[in-house]
C-alpha positions as CSV (number, residue, x, y, z in Angstrom):
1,X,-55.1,23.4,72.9
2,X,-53.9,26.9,71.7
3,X,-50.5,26.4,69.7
4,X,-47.9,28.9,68.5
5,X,-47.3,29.3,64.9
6,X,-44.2,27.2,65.4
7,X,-45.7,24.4,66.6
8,X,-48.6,24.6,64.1
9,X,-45.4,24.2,61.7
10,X,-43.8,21.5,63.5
11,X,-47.2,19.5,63.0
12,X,-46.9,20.3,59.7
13,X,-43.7,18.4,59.0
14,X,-45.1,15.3,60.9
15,X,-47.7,15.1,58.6
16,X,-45.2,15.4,56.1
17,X,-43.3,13.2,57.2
18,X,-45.9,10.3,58.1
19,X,-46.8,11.8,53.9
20,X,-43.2,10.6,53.3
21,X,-43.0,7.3,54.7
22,X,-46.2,6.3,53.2
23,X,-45.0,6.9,50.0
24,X,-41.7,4.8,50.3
25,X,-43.7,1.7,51.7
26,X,-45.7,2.1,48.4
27,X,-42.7,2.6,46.2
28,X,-42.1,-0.8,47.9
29,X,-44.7,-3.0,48.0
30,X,-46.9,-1.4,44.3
31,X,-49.8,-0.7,46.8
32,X,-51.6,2.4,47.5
33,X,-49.2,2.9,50.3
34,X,-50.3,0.4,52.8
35,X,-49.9,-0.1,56.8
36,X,-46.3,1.3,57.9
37,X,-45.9,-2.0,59.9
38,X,-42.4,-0.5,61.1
39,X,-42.1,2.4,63.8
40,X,-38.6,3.2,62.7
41,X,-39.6,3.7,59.4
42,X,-42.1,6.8,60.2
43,X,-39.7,7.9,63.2
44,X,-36.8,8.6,60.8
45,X,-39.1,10.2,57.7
46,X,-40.7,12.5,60.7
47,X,-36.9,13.6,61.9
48,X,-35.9,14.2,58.1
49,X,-39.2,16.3,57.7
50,X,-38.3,18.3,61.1
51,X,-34.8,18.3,60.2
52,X,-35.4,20.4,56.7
53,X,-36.6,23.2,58.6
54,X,-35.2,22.9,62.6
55,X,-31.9,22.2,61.5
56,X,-29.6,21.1,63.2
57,X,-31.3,20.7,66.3
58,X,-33.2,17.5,65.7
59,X,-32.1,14.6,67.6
60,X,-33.2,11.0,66.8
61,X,-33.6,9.0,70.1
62,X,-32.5,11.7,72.6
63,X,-31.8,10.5,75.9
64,X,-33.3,12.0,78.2
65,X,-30.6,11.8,81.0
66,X,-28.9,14.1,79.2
67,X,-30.4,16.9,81.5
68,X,-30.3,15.9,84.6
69,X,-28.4,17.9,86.9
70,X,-29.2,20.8,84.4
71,X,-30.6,24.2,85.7
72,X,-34.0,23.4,83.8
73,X,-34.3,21.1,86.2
74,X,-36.6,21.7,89.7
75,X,-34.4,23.0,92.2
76,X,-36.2,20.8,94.5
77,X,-34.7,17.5,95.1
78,X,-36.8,15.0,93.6
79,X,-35.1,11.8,92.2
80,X,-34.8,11.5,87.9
81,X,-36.4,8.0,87.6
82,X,-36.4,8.9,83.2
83,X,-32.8,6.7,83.7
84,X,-31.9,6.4,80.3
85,X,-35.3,6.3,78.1
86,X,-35.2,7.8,75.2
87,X,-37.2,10.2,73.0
88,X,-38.1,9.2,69.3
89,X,-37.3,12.5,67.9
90,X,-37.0,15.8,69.7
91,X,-36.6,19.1,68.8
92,X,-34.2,20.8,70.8
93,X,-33.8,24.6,71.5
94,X,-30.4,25.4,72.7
95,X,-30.2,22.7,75.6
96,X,-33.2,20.6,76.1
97,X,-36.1,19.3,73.8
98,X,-39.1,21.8,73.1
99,X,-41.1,19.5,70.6
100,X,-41.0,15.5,71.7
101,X,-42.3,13.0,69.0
102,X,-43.0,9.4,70.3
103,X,-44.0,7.1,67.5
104,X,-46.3,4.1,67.5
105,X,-48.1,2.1,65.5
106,X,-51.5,-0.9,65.4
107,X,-52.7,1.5,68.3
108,X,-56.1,0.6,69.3
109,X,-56.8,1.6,73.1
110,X,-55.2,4.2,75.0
111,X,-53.4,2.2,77.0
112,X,-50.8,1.5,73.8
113,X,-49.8,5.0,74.6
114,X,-49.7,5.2,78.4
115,X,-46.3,4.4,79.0
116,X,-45.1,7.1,76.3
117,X,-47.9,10.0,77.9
118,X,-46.4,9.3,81.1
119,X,-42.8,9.5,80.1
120,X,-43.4,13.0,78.7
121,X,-45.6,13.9,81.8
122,X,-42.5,12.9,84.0
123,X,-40.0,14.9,81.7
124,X,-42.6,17.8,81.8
125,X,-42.9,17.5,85.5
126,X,-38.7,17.8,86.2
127,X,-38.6,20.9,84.3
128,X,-39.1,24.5,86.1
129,X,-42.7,25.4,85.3
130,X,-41.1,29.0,83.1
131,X,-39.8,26.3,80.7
132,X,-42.2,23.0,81.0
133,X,-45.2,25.6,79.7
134,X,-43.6,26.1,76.3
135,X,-42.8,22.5,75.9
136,X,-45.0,20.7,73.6
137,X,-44.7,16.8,73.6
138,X,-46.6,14.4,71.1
139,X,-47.4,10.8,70.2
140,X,-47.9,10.1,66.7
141,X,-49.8,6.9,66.4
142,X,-51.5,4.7,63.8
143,X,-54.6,3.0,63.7
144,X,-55.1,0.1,61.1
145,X,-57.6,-2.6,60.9
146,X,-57.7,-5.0,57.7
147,X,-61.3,-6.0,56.0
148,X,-62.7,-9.0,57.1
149,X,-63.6,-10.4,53.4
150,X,-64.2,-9.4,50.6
151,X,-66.1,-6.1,49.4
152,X,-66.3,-5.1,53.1
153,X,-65.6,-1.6,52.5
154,X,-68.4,-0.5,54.8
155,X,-67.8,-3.1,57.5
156,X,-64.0,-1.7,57.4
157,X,-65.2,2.2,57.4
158,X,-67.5,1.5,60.5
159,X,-64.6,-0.7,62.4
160,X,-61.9,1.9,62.2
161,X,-64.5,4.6,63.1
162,X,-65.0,2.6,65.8
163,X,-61.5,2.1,67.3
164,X,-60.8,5.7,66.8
165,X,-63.7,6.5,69.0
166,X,-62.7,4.4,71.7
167,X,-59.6,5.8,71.6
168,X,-60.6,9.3,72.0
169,X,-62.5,8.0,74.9
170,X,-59.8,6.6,76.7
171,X,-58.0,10.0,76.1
172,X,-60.5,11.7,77.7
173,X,-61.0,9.4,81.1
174,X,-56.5,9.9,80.9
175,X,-57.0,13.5,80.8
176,X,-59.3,13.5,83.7
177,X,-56.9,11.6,85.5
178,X,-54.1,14.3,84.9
179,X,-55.7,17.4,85.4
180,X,-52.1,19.2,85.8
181,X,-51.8,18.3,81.9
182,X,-53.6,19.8,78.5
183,X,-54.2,17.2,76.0
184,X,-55.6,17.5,72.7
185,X,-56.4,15.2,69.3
186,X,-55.1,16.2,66.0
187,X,-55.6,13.7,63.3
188,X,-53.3,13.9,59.7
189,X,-56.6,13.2,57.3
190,X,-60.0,13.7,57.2
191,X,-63.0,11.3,58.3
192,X,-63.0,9.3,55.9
193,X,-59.4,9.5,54.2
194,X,-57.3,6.4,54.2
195,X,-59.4,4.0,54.3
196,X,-58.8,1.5,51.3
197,X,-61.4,-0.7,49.2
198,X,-60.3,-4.4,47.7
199,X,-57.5,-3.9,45.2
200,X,-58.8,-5.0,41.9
201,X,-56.8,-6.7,39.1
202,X,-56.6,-8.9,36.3
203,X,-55.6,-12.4,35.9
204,X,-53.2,-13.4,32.9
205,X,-55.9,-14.0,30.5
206,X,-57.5,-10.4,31.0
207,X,-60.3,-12.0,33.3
208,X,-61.0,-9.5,36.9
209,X,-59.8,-10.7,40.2
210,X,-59.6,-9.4,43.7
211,X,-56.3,-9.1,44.7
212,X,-55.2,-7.6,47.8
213,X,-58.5,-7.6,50.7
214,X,-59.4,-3.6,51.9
215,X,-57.7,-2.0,54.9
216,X,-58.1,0.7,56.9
217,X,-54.5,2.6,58.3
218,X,-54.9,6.6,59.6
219,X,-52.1,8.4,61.5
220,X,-53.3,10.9,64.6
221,X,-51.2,12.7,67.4
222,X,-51.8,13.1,70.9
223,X,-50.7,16.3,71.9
224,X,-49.4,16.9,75.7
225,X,-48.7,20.0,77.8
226,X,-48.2,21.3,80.9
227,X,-50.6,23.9,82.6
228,X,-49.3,26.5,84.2
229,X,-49.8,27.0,88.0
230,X,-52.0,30.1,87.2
231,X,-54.0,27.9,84.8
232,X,-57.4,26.3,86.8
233,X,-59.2,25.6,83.6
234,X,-60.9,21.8,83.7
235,X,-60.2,19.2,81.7
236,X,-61.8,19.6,78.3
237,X,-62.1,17.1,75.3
238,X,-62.4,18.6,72.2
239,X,-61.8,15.9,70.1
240,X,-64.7,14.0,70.3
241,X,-66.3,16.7,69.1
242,X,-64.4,17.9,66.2
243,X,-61.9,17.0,63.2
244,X,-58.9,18.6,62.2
245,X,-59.8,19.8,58.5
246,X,-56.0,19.7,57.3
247,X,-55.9,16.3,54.9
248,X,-52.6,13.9,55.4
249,X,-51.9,15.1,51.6
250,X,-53.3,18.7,51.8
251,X,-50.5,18.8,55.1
252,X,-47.9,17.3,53.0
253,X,-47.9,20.2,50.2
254,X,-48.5,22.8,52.5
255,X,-45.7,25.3,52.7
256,X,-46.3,26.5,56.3
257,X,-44.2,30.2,56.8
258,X,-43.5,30.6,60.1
259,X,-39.9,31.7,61.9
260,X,-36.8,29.4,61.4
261,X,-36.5,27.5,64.7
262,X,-33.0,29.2,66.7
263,X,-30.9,28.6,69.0
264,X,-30.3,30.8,72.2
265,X,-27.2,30.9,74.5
266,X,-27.9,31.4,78.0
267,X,-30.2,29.1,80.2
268,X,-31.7,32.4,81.0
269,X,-32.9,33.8,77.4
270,X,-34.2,30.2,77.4
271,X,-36.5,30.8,80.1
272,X,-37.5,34.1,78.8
273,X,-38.0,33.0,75.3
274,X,-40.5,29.9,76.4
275,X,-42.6,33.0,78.8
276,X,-43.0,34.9,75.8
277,X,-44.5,31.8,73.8
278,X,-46.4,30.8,77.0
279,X,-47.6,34.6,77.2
280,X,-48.3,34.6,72.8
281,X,-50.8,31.7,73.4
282,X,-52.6,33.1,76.4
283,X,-53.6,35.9,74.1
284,X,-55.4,33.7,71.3
């Protein structure tokens, strides 16, 4: 999937963001940052990471009713079945989102994520085709697994490899299944980043212990866009044959300069504003 610099920034502050809450679970718990066992908690370090540079057009749980009726809407009558689901965090640009983040965590098939792909699909789907194009919707997931004894870092390694794979599998049958939709795999470390070994410690008298067994917790995104009618490409599935070389830490110090996000005031510079990023991309 070709992105603007924009969104390559707004990936950026996710990874930043997952960087952030990682580092208040350890601050809590004296571990090397350990499973995020809470969605809420990466949900609101993602919007304060989005927030520092989209500001003040991040919403935390947007409801997604809030646009029907509007003129982004189809003008063919279709019924809104969204109701009032919400988006984790959205980025919004003048009147509707144009970066969704839905968060969720212990993902280990694709169908954890179903229900979230298809909500942004449907959102996607009610929008006119001039805006849905420069939409970019995401699910930020984590995978985890915990060693199964004792010095089992390779048992662990191969597990969470594992997993991941099957993941990206499902992913690619779902894309199949949804031609009318680009997807694409971006994960926030490398291969074999984040993947923990048995903590080692001492007991009163000086003597070594284990303490805490090995884990295994990495943080990926599945990334979701509308094609454009003029667009007949085929399904393709990149990511199970390549890994995004940005590490979780290397994203999380990068200073990414790209133009402040702004906010437009007619419907119609909207339109003409997500044809010129739709047209920007075409020419990578």
């Amino acid at each position: 999937m070709q992105l603007t610099t924009v969104e390559e920034g707004w990936l950026t502050d996710v990874g930043s963001g997952i960087a952030a809450a990682l580092s208040f679970i350890g601050e809590l718990t004296d571990y090397h940052g350990e499973p995020v066992s809470t969605e809420y908690i990466l949900t609101v370090h993602i919007a304060k990471a989005l927030l520092a540079r989209a500001s003040p057009q991040v919403a935390v749980e947007y409801l997604v009713n809030r646009i029907e009726g509007h003129v982004l809407i189809h003008d063919k009558p279709q019924p809104f079945t969204l109701g009032s689901q919400r988006f984790d965090v959205a980025i919004l640009d003048s009147v509707a989102p144009v970066f969704i983040v839905e968060v969720k965590i212990g993902v280990s098939r694709i169908r954890k994520l179903a229900d979230d792909l298809h909500k942004i699909m449907a959102y996607l789907d009610y929008l006119k085709p001039a805006y849905a194009t420069g939409v970019l919707g995401s699910c930020v997931f984590q995978t985890h697994v915990e060693a199964l004894g004792p010095r089992h870092l390779d048992q662990t390694t191969r597990r969470i490899h594992k997993m991941e794979k099957e993941v990206k599998e499902g992913l690619a049958a779902f894309a199949a299944a949804n031609p009318r939709f680009e997807f694409d795999w971006r994960p926030f470390q490398g291969p074999n980043d984040r993947i923990f070994d048995d903590e080692r410690t001492q007991d009163i008298d000086g003597t070594p212990m284990h303490g805490r067994l090995g884990y295994a917790a990495r943080y990926h995104a599945v990334l979701v866009r509308r094609r454009s009618r003029q667009d007949s490409t085929a399904p393709t599935v990149p990511w199970l044959s390549y890994a995004f070389p940005r590490s979780l830490a290397e994203s999380s110090r990068s200073a990414f300069g790209h133009d402040r996000l702004y906010g437009l005031a007619s419907i119609s510079a909207v339109e003409v504003d997500c044809q010129k990023r739709s047209a920007g991309r075409s020419k990578h």
